[in-house]
C-alpha positions in Angstrom: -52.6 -20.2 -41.9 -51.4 -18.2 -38.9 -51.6 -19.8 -35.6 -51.2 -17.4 -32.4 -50.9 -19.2 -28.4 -52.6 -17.0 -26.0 -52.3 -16.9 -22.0 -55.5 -16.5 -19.8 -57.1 -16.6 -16.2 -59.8 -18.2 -14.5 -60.1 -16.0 -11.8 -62.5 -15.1 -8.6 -65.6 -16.5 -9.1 -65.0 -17.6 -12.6 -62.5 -20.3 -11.1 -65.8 -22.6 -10.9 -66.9 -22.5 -14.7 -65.9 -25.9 -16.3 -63.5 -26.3 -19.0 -67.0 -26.9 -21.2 -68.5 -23.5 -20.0 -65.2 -21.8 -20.7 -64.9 -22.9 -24.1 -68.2 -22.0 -25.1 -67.5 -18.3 -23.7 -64.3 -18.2 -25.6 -66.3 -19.1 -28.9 -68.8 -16.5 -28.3 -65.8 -14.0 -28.1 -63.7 -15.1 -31.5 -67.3 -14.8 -33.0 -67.8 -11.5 -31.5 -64.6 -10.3 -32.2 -64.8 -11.2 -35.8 -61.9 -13.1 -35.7 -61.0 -15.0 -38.9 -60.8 -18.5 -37.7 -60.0 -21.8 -39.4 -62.8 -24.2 -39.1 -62.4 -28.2 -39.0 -63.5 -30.1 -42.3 -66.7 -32.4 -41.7 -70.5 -32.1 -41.4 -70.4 -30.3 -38.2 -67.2 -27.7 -38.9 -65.6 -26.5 -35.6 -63.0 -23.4 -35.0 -59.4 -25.0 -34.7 -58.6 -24.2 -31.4 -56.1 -26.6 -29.3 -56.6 -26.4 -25.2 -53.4 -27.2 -23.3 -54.0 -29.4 -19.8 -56.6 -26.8 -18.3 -56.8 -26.3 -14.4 -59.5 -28.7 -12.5 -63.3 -27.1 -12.0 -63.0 -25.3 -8.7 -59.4 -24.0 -9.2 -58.4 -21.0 -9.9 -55.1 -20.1 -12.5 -53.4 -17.2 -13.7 -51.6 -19.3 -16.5 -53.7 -21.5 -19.3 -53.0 -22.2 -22.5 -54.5 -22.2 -25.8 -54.0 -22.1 -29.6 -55.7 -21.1 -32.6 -55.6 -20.9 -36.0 -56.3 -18.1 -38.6 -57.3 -17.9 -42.0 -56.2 -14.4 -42.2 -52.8 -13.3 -40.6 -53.6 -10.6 -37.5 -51.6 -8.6 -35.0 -51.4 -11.1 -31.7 -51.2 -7.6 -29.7 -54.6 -6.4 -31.2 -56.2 -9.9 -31.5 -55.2 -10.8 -27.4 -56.7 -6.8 -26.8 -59.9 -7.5 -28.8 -60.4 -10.6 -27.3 -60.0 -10.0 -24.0 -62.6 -7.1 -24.1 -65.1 -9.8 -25.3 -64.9 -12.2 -22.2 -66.4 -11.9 -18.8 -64.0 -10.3 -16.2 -62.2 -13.0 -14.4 -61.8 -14.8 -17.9 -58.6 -12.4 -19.3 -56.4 -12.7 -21.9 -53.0 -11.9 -20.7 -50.6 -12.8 -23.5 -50.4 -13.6 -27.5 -47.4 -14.4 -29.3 -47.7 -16.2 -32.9 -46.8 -19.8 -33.1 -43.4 -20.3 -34.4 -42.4 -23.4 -32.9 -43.7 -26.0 -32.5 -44.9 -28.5 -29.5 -46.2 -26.3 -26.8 -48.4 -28.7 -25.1 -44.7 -31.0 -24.9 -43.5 -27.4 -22.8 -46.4 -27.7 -20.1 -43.9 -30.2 -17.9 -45.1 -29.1 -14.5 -46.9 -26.7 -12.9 -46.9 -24.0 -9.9 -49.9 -23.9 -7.2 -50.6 -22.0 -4.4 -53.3 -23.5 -1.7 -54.4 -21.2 0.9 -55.9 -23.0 3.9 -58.0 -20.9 5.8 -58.3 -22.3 9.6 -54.9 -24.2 9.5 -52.0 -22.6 11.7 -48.7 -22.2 9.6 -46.6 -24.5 12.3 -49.3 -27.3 12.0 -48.8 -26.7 7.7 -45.0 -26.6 8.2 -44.5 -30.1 9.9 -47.2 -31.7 7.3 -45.1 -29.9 4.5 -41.8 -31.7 6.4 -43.4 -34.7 7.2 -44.2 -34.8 3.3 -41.3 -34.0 1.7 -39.2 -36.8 4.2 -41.4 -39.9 2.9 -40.4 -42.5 0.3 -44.0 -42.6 -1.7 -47.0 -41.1 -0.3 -50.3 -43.3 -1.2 -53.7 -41.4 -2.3 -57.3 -42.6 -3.3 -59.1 -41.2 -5.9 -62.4 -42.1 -7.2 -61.9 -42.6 -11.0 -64.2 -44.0 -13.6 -63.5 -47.7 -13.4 -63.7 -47.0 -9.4 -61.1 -46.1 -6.8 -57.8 -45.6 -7.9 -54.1 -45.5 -5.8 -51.4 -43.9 -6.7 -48.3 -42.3 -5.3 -48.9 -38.4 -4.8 -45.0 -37.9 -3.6 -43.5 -38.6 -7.1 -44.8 -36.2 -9.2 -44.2 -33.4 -6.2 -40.9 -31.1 -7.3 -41.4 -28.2 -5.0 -44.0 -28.1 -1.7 -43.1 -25.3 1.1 -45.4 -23.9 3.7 -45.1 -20.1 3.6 -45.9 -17.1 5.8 -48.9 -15.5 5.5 -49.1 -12.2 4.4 -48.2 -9.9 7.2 -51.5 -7.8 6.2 -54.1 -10.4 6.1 -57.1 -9.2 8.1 -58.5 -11.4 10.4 -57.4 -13.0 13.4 -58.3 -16.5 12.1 -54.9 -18.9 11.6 -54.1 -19.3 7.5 -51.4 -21.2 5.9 -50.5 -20.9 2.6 -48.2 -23.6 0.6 -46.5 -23.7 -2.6 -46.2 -26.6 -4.4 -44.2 -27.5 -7.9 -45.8 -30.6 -9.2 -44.9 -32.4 -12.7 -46.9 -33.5 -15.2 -47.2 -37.3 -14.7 -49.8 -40.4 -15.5 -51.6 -40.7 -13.6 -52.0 -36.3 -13.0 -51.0 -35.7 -9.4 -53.8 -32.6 -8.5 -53.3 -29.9 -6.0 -55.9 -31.5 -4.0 -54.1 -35.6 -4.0 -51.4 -33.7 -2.3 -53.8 -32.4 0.2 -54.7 -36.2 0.7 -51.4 -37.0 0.9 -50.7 -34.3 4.1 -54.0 -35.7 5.7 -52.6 -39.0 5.2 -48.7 -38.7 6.4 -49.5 -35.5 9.2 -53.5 -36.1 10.0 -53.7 -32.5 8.3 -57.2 -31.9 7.6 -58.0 -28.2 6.8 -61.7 -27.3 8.3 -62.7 -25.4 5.2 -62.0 -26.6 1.4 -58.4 -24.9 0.5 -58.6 -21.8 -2.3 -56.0 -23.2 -4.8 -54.4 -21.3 -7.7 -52.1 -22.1 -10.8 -49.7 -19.5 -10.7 -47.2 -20.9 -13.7 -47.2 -23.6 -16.3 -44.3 -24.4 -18.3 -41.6 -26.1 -19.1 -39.5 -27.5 -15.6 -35.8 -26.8 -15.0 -34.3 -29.7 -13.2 -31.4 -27.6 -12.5 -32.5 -24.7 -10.5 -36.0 -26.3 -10.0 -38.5 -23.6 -11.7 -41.2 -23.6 -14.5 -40.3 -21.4 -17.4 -42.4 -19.5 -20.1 -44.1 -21.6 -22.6 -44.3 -18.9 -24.7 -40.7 -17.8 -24.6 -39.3 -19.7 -27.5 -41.6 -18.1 -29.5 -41.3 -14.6 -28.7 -37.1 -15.7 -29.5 -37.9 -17.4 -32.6 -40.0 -14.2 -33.9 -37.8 -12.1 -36.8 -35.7 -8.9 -36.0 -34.6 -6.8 -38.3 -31.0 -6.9 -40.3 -28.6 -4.8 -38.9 -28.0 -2.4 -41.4 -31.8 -1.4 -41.8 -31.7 -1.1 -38.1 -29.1 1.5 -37.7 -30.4 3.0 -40.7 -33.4 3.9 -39.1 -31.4 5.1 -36.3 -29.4 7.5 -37.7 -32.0 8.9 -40.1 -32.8 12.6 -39.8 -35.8 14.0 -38.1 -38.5 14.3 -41.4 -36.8 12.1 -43.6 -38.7 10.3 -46.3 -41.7 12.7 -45.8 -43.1 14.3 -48.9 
């Protein structure tokens, strides 16, 4: 059995399909791809397909994750190529690299957002972002399924800056745009608890909902504070060729081994 993780978007207007709707599209396109998928034992056999943390309805991400297994052992170049041609634009496959580690849903550590908040002036974003970052804890509701629940937004929060806004932005109308790092915690801390959070600690209350986007998912680097490639011990992990055969086919002449 061959198992190959693949990278893909939820983009535009595609950003508001649930993780439901997206899964049934992604079915539609192994079928219609003629992919040789491993199915589940049981009465009702499914494809073996593993979805990593997906992004909240509403949001939109240029890094998810899934996995799935094969019956029959495939090129992840061709497979991601074939694939992606099957799905709706805005749903694209943008990477494939066969499995050969394991754990990658123990790599998705943290991810990196980016909330655009149409209406907001970037000064009034910059002292909510400071205002932020300088408290202990940072209390948020959300409604849950047993009720309301609190929890501490600050915590989980890495990374949050208030950036410039694109010097060629049309419009005249103010936008502020903020990045945010946020780990993977228990409760999930979600782009829009941190939004709570700035309403909460600077009274910032953006007059339109924000546009929010993942923009990484990976692994995060205490040290230097980024989210690496999920998919990079893979790619490291995959077999070169020895040496010798290598310069071999180096240093072979133009024609040879041609009848």
């Amino acid at each position: 059995m061959q198992r190959i993780r693949l990278r893909y978007t939820k983009r535009g207007r595609l950003r508001f399909i649930s993780h439901r709707d997206f899964q049934r599209a992604f079915e539609r396109a192994l079928r219609r791809s003629e992919v040789p998928m491993a199915y589940s034992a049981g009465f009702t056999p499914h494809p073996k397909v593993s979805y990593a943390n997906a992004a909240p309805t509403g949001t939109g991400s240029e890094a998810e994750f899934l996995e799935i297994a094969l019956t029959e052992a495939r090129d992840p170049d061709l497979l991601r190529e074939l694939l992606d041609s099957s799905l709706p634009d805005g749903l694209d496959i943008t990477d494939a690299v066969e499995a050969r580690t394991s754990g990658l849903a123990e790599r998705l550590t943290a991810s990196v957002w980016e909330m655009r908040l149409d209406g907001v002036d970037p000064d009034e974003a910059r002292r909510a972002v400071d205002a932020f970052n300088a408290a202990e804890s940072v209390e948020v509701q959300r409604k849950a399924k047993n009720g309301i629940r609190t929890f501490d937004a600050r915590a989980a929060v890495a990374d949050l800056q208030a950036l410039d806004p694109p010097a060629d932005r049309p419009g005249d109308k103010p936008c502020a745009i903020l990045r945010l790092v946020v780990r993977h915690v228990t409760p999930a801390v979600r782009p829009d608890d941190v939004l709570s959070g700035l309403r909460a600690v600077a009274d910032l209350a953006p007059p339109v909902p924000a546009a929010v986007t993942r923009l990484a998912q990976g692994l995060f680097d205490e040290e230097s504070g980024t989210v690496t490639d999920p998919l990079a011990p893979d790619r490291e992990a995959a077999p070169t060729a020895h040496p010798a055969v290598a310069a071999a086919v180096a240093t072979a002449p133009e024609g040879a081994g041609s009848a």
